[in-house]
PDB file of the backbone (N, CA, C, O) and the ligand in Angstrom, with CONECT records:
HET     ZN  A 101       1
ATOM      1  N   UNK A   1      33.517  21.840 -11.405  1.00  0.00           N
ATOM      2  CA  UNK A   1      34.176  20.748 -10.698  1.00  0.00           C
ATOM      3  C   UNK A   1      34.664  19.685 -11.681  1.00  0.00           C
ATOM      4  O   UNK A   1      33.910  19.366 -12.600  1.00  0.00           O
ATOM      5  N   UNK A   2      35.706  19.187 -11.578  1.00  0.00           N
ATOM      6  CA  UNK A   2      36.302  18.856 -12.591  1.00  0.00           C
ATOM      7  C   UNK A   2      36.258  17.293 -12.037  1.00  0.00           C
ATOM      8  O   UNK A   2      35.725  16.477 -12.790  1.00  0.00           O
ATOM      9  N   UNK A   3      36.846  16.766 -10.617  1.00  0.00           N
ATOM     10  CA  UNK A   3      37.225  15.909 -10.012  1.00  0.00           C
ATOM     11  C   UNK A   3      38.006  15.086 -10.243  1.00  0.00           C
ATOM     12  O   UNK A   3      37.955  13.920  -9.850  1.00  0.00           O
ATOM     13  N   UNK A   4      39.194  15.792 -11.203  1.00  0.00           N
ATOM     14  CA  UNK A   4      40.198  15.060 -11.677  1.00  0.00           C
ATOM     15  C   UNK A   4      41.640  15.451 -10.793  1.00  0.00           C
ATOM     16  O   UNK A   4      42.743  14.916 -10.905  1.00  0.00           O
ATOM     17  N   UNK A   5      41.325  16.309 -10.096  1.00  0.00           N
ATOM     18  CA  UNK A   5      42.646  16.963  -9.712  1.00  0.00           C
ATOM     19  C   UNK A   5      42.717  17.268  -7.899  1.00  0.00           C
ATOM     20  O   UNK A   5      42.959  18.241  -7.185  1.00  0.00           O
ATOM     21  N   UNK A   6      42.344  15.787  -7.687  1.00  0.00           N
ATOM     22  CA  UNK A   6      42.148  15.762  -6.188  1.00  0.00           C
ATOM     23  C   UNK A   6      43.674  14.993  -5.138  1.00  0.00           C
ATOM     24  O   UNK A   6      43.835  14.604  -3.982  1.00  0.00           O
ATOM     25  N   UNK A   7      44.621  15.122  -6.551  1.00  0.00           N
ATOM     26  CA  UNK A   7      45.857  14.673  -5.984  1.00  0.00           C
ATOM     27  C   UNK A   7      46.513  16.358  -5.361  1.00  0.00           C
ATOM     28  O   UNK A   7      47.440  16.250  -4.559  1.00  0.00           O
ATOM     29  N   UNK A   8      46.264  17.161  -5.552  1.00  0.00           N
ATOM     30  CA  UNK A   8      46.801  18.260  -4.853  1.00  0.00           C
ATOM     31  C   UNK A   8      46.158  19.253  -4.250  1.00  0.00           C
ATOM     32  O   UNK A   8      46.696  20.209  -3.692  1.00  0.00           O
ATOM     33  N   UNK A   9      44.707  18.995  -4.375  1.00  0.00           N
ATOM     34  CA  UNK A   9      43.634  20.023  -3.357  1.00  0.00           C
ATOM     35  C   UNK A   9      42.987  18.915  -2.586  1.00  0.00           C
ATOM     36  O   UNK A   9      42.819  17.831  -3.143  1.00  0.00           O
ATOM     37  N   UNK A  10      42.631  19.092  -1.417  1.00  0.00           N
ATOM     38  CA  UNK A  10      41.396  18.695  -0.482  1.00  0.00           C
ATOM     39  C   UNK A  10      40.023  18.343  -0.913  1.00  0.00           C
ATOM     40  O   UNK A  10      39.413  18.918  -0.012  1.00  0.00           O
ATOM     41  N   UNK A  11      39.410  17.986  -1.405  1.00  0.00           N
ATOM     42  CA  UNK A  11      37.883  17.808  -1.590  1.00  0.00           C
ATOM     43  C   UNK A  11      37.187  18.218  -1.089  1.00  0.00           C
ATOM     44  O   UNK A  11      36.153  18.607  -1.632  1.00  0.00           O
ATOM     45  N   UNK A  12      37.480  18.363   0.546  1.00  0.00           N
ATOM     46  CA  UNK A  12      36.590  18.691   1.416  1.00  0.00           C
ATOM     47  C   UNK A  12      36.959  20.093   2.263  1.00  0.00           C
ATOM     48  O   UNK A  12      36.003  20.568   2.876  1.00  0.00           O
ATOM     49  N   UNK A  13      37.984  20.669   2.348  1.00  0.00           N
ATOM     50  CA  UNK A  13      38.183  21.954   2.726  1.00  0.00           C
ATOM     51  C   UNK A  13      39.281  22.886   1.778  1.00  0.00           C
ATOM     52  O   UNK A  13      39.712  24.035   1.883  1.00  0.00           O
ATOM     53  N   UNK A  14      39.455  21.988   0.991  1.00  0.00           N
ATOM     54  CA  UNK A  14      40.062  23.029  -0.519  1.00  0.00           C
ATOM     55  C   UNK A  14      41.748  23.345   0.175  1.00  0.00           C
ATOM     56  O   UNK A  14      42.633  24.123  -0.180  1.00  0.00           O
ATOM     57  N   UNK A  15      41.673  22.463   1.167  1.00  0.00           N
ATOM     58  CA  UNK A  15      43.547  22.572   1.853  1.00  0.00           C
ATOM     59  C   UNK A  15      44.678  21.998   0.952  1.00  0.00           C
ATOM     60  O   UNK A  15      44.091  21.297   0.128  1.00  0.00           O
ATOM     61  N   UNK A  16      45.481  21.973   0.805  1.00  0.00           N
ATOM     62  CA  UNK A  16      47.022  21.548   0.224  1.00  0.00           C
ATOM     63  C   UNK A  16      46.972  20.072   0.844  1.00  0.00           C
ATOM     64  O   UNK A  16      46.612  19.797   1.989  1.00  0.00           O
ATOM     65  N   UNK A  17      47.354  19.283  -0.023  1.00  0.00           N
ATOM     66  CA  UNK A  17      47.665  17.965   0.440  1.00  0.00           C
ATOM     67  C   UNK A  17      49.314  17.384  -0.097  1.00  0.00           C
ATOM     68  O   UNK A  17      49.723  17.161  -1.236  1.00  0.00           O
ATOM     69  N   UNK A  18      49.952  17.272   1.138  1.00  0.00           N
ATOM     70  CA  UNK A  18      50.920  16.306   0.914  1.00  0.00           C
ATOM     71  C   UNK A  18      50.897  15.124   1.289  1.00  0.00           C
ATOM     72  O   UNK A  18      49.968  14.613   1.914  1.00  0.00           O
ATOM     73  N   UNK A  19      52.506  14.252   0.746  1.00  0.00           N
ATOM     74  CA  UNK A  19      52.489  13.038   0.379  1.00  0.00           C
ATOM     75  C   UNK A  19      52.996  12.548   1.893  1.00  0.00           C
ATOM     76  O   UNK A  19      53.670  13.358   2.528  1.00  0.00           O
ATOM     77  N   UNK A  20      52.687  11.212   2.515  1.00  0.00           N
ATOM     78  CA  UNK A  20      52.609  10.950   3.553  1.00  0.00           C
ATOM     79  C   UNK A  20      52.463   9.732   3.624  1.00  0.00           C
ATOM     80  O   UNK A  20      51.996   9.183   2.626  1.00  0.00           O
ATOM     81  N   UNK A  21      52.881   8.722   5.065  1.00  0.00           N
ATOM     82  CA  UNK A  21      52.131   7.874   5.467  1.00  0.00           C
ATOM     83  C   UNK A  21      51.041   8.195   6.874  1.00  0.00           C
ATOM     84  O   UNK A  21      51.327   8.829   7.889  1.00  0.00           O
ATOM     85  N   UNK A  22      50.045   7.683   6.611  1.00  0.00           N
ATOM     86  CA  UNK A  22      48.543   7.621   7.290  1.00  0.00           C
ATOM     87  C   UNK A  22      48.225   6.057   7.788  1.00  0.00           C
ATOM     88  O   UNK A  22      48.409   5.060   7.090  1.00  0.00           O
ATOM     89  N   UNK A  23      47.750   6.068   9.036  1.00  0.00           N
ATOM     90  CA  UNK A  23      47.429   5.212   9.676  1.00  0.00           C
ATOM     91  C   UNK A  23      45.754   5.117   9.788  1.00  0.00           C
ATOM     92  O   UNK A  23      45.184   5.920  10.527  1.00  0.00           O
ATOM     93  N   UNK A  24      45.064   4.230   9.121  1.00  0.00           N
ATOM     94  CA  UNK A  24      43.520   4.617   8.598  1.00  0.00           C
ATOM     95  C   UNK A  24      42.863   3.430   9.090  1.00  0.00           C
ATOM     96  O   UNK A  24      43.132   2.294   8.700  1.00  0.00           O
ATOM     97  N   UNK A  25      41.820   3.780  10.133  1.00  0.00           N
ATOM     98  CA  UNK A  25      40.561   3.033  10.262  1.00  0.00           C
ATOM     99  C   UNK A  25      39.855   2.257   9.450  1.00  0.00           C
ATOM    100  O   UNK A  25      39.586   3.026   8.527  1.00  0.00           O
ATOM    101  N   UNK A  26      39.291   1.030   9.149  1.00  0.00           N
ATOM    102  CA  UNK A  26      38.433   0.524   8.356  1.00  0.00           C
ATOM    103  C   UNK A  26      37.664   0.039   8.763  1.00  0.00           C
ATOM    104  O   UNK A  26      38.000  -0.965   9.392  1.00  0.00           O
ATOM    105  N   UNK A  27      36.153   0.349   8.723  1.00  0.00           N
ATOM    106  CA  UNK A  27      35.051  -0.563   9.766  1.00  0.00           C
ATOM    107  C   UNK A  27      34.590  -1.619   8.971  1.00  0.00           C
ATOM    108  O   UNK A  27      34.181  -1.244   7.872  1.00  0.00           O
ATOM    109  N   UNK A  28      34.538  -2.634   9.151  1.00  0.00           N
ATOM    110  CA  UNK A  28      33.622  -3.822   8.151  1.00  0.00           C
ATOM    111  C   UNK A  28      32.678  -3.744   9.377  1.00  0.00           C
ATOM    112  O   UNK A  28      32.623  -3.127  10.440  1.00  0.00           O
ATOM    113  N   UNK A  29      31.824  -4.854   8.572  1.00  0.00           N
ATOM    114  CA  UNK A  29      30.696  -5.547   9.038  1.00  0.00           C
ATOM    115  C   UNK A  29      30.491  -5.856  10.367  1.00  0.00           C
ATOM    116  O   UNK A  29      29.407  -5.538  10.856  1.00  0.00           O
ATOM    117  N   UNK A  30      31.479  -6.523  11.182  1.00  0.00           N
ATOM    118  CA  UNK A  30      31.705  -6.925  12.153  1.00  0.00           C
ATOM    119  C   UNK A  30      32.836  -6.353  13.353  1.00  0.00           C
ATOM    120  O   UNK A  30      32.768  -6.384  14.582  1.00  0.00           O
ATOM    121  N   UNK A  31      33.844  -5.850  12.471  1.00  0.00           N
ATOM    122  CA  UNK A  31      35.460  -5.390  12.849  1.00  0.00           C
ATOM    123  C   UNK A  31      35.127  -4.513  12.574  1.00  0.00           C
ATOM    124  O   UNK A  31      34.100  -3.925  12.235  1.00  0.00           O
ATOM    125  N   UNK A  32      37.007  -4.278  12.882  1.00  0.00           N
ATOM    126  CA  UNK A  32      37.697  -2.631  12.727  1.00  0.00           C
ATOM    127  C   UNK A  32      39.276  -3.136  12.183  1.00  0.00           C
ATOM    128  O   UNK A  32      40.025  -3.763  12.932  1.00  0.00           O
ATOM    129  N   UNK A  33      39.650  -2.765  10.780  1.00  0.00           N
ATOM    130  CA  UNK A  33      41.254  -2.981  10.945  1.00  0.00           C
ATOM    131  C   UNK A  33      41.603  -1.726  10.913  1.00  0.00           C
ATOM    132  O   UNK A  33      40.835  -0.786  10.711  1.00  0.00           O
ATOM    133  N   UNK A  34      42.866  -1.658  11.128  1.00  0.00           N
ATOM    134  CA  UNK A  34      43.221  -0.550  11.318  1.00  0.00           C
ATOM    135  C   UNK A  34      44.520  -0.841  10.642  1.00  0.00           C
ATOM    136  O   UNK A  34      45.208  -1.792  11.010  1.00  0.00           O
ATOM    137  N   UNK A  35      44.929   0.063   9.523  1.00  0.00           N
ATOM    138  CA  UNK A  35      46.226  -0.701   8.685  1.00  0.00           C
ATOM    139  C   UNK A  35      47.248   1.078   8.712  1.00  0.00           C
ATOM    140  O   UNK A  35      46.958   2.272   8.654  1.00  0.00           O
ATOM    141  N   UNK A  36      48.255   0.400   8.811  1.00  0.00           N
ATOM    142  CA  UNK A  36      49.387   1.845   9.238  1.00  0.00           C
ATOM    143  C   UNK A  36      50.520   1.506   8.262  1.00  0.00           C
ATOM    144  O   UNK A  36      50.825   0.539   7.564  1.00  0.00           O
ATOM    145  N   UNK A  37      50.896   2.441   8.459  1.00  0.00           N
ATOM    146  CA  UNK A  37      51.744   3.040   6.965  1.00  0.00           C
ATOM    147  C   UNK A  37      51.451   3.368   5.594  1.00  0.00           C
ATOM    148  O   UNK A  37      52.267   3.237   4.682  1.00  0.00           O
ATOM    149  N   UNK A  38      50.027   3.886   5.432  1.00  0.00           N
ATOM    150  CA  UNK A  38      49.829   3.590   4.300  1.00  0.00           C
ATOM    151  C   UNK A  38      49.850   4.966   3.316  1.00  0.00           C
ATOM    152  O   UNK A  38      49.139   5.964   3.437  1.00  0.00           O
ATOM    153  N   UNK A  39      50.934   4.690   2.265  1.00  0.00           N
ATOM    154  CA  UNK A  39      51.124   5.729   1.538  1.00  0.00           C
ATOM    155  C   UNK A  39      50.027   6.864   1.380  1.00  0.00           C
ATOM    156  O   UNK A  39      48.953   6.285   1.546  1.00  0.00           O
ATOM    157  N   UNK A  40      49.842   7.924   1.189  1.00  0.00           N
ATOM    158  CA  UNK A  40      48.437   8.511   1.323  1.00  0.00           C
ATOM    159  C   UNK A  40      48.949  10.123   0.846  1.00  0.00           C
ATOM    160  O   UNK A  40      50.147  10.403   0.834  1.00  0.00           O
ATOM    161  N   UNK A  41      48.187  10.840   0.571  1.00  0.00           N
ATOM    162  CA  UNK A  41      48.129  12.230   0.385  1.00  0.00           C
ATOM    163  C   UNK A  41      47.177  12.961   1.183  1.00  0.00           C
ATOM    164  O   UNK A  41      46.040  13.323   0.879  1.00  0.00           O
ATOM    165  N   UNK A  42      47.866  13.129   2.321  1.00  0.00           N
ATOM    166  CA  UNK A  42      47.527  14.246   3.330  1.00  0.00           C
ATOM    167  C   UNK A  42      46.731  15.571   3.733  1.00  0.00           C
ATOM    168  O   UNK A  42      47.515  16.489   3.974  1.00  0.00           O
ATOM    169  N   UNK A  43      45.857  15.798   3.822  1.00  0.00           N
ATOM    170  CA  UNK A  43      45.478  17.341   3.968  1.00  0.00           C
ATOM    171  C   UNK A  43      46.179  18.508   4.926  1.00  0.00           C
ATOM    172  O   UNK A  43      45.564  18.752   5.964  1.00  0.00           O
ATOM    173  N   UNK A  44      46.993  19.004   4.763  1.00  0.00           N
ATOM    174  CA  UNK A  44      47.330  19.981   6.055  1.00  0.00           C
ATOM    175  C   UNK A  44      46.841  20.714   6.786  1.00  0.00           C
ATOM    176  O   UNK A  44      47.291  21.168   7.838  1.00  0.00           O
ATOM    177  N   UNK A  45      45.699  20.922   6.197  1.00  0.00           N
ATOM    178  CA  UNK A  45      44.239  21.637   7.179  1.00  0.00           C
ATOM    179  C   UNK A  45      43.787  20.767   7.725  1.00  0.00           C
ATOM    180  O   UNK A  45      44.054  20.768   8.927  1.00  0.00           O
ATOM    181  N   UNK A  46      43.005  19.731   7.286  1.00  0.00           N
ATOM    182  CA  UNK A  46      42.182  19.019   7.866  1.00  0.00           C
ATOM    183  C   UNK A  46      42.469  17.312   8.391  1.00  0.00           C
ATOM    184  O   UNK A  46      41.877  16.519   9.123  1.00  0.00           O
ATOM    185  N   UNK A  47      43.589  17.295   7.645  1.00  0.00           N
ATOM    186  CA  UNK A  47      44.561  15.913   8.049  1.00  0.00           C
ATOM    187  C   UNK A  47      43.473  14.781   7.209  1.00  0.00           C
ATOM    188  O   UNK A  47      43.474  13.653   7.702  1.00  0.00           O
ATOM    189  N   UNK A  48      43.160  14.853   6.794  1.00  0.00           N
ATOM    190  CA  UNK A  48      42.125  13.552   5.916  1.00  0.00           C
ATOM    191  C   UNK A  48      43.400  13.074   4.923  1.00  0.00           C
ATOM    192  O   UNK A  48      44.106  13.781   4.204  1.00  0.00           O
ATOM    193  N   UNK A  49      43.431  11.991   5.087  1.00  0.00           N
ATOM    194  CA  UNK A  49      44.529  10.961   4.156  1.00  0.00           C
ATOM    195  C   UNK A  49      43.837  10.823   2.679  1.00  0.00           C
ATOM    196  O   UNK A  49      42.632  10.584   2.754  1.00  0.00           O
ATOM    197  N   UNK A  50      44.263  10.907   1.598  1.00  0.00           N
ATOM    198  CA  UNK A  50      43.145  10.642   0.472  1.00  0.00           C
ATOM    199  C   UNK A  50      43.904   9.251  -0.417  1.00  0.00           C
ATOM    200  O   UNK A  50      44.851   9.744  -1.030  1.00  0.00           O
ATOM    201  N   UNK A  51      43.858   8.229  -0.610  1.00  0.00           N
ATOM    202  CA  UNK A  51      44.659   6.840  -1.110  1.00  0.00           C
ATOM    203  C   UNK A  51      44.180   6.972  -3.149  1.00  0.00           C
ATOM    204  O   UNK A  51      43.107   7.126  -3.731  1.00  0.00           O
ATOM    205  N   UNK A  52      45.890   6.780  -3.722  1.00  0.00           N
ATOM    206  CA  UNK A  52      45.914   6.790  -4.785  1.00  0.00           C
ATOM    207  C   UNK A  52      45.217   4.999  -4.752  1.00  0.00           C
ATOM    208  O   UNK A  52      45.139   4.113  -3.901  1.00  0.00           O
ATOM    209  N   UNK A  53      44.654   5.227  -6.791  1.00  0.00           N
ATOM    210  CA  UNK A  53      43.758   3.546  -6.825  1.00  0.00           C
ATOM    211  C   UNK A  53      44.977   2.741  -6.394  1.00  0.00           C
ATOM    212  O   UNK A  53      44.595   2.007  -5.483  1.00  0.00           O
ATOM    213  N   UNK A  54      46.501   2.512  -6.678  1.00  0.00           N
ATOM    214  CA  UNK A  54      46.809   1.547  -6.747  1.00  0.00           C
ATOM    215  C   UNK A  54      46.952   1.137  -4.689  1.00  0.00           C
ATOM    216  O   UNK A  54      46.978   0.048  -4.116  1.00  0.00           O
ATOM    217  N   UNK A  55      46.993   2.098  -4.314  1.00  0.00           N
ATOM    218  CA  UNK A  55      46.922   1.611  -2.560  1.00  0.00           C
ATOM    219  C   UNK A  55      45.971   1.243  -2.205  1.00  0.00           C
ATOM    220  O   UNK A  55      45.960   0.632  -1.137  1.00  0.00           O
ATOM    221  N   UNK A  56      44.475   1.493  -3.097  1.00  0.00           N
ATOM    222  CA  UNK A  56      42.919   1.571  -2.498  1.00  0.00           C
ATOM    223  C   UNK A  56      43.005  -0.187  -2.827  1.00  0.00           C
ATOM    224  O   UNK A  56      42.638  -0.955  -1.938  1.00  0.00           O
ATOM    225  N   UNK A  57      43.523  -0.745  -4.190  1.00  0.00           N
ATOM    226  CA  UNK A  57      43.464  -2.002  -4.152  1.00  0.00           C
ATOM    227  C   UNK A  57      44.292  -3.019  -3.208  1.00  0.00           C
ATOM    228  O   UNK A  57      44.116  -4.048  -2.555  1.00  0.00           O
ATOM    229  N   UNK A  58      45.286  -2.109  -3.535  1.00  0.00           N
ATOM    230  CA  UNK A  58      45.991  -3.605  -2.291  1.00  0.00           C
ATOM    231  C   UNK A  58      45.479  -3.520  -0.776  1.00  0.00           C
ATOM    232  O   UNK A  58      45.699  -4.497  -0.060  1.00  0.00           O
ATOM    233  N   UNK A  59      44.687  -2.211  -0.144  1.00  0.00           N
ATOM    234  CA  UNK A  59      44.050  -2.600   1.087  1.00  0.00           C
ATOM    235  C   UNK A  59      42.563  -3.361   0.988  1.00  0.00           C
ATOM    236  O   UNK A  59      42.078  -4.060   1.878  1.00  0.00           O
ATOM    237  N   UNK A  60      41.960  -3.059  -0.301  1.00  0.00           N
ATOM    238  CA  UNK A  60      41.113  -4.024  -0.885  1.00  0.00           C
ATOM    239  C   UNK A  60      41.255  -5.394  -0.494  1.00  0.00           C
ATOM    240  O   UNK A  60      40.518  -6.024   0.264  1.00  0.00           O
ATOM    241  N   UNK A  61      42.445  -5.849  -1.187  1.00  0.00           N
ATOM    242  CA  UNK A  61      42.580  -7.421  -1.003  1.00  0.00           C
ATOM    243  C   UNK A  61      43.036  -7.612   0.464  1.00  0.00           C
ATOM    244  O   UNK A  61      42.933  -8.749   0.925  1.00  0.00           O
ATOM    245  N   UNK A  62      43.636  -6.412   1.421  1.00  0.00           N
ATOM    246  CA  UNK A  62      43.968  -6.748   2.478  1.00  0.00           C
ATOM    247  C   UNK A  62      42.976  -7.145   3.683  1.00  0.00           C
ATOM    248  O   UNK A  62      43.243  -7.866   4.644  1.00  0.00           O
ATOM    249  N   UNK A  63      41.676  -6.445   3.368  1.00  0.00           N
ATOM    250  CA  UNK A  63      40.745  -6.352   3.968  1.00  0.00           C
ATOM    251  C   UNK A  63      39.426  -8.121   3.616  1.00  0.00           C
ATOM    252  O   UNK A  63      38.644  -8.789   4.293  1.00  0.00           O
ATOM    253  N   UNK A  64      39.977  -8.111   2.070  1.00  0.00           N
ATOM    254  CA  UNK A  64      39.624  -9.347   2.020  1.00  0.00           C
ATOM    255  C   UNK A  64      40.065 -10.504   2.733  1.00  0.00           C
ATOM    256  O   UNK A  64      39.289 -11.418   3.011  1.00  0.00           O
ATOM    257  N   UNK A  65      41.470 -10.508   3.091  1.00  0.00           N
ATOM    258  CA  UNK A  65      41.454 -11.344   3.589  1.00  0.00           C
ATOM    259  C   UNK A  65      41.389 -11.786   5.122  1.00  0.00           C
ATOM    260  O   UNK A  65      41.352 -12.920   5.601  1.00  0.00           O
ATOM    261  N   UNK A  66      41.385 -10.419   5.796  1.00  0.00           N
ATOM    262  CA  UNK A  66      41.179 -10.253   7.541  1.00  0.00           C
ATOM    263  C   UNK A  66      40.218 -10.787   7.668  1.00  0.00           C
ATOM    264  O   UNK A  66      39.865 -11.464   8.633  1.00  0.00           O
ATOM    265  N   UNK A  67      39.418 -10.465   6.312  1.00  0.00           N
ATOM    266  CA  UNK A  67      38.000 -10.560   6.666  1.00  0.00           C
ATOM    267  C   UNK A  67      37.367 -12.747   7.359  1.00  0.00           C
ATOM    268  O   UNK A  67      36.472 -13.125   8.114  1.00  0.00           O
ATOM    269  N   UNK A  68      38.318 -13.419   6.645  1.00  0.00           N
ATOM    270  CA  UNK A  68      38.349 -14.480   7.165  1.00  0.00           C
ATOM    271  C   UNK A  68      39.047 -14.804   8.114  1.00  0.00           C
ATOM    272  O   UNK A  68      39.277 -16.012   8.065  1.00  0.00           O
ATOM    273  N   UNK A  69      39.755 -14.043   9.434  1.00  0.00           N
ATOM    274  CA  UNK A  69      40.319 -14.453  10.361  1.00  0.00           C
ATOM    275  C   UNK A  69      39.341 -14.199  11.564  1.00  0.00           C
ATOM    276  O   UNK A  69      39.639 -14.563  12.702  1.00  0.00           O
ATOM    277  N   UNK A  70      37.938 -13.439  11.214  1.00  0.00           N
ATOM    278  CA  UNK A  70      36.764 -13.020  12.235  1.00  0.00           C
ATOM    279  C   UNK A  70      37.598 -12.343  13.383  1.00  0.00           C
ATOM    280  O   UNK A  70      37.370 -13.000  14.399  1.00  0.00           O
ATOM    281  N   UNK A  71      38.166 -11.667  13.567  1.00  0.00           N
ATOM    282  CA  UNK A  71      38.618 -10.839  14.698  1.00  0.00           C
ATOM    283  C   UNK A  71      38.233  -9.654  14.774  1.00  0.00           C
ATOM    284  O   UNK A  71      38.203  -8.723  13.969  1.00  0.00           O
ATOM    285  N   UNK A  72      37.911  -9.790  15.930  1.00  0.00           N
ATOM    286  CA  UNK A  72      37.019  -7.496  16.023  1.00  0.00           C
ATOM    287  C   UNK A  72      37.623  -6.557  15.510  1.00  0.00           C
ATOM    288  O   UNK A  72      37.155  -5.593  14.903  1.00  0.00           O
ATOM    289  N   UNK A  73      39.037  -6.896  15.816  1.00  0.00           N
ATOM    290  CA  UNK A  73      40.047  -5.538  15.704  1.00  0.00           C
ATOM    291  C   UNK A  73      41.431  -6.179  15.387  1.00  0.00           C
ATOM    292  O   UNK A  73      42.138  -6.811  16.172  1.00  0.00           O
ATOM    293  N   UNK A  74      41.607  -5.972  14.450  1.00  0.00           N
ATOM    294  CA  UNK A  74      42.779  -6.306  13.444  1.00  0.00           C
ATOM    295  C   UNK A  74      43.638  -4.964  12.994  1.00  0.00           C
ATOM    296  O   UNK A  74      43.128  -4.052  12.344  1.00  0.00           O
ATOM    297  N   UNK A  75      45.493  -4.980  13.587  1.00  0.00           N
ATOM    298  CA  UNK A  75      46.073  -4.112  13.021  1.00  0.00           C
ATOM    299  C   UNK A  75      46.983  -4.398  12.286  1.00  0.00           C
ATOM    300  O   UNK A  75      47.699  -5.279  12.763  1.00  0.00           O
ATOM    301  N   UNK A  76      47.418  -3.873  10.871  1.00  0.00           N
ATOM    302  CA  UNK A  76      48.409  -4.308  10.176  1.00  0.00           C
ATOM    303  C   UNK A  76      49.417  -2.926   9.810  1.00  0.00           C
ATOM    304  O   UNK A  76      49.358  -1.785  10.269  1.00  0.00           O
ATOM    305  N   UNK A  77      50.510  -3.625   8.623  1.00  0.00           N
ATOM    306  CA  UNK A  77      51.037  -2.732   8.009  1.00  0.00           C
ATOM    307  C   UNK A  77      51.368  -2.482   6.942  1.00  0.00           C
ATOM    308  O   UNK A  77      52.294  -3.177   6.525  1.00  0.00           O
ATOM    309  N   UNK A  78      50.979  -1.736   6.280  1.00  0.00           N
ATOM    310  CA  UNK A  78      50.751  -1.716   4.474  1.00  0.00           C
ATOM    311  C   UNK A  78      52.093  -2.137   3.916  1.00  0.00           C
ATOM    312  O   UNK A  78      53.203  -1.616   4.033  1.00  0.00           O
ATOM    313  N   UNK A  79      51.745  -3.071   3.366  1.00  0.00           N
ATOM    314  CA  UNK A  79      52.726  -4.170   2.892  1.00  0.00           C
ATOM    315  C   UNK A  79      54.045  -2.874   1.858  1.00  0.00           C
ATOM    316  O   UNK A  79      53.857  -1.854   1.195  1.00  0.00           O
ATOM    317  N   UNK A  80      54.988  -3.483   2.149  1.00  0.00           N
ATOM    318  CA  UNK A  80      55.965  -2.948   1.467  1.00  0.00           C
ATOM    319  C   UNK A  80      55.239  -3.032  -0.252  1.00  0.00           C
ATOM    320  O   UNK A  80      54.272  -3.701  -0.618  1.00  0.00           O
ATOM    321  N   UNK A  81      56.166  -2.040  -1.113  1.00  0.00           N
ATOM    322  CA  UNK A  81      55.729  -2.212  -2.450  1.00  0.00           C
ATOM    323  C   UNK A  81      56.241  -3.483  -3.517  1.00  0.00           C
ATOM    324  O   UNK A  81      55.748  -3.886  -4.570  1.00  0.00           O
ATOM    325  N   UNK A  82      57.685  -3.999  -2.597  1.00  0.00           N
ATOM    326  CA  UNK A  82      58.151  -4.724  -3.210  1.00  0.00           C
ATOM    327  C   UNK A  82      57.559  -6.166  -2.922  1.00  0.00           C
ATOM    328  O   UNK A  82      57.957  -7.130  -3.576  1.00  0.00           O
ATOM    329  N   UNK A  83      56.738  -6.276  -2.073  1.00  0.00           N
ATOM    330  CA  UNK A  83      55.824  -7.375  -1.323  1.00  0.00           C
ATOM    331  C   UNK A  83      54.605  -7.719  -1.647  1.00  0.00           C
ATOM    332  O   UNK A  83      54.142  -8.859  -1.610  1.00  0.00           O
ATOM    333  N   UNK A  84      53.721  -6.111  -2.174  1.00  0.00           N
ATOM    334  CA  UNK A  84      52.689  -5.812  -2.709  1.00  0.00           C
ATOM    335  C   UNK A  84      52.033  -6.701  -4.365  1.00  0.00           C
ATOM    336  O   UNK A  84      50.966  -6.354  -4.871  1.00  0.00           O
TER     337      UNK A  84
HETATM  338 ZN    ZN A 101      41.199  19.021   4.016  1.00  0.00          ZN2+
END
């Protein structure tokens, strides 16, 4: 296992993954956001979205900051790149 080369296999059922937008759940503490459009690499078997680092950070900071509006359920949309 190498775990370097999870941009074109599955991790979890060894399926083909293409490039996509994914609409992905996030549970915090209290909430749920739920952020859509977000660039992602796809499984075609199993549909699991897998997020390159630079998307994992900007929903990072996105999540940071919902996180101060206290709302249960928060939906957004992954910020354009030129916005990002
Ligand atoms: Zn899969």
């Amino acid at each position: 296992m190498t775990g370097r080369d999870a941009g074109n296999i599955c991790p979890l059922c060894g399926g083909a993954l293409e490039s996509g937008n994914a609409t992905i759940p996030f549970i915090l503490k209290e909430s749920i956001v739920v952020v859509k459009q977000v660039p992602a690499h796809i499984c075609v078997e199993c549909r699991e979205p897998f997020l390159a680092g630079r998307e994992t950070d900007v929903i990072t900071e996105l999540l940071t900051q919902v996180k101060e509006l206290s709302s249960e359920v928060t939906v957004l949309t992954f910020p354009e790149p030129a916005f990002a």
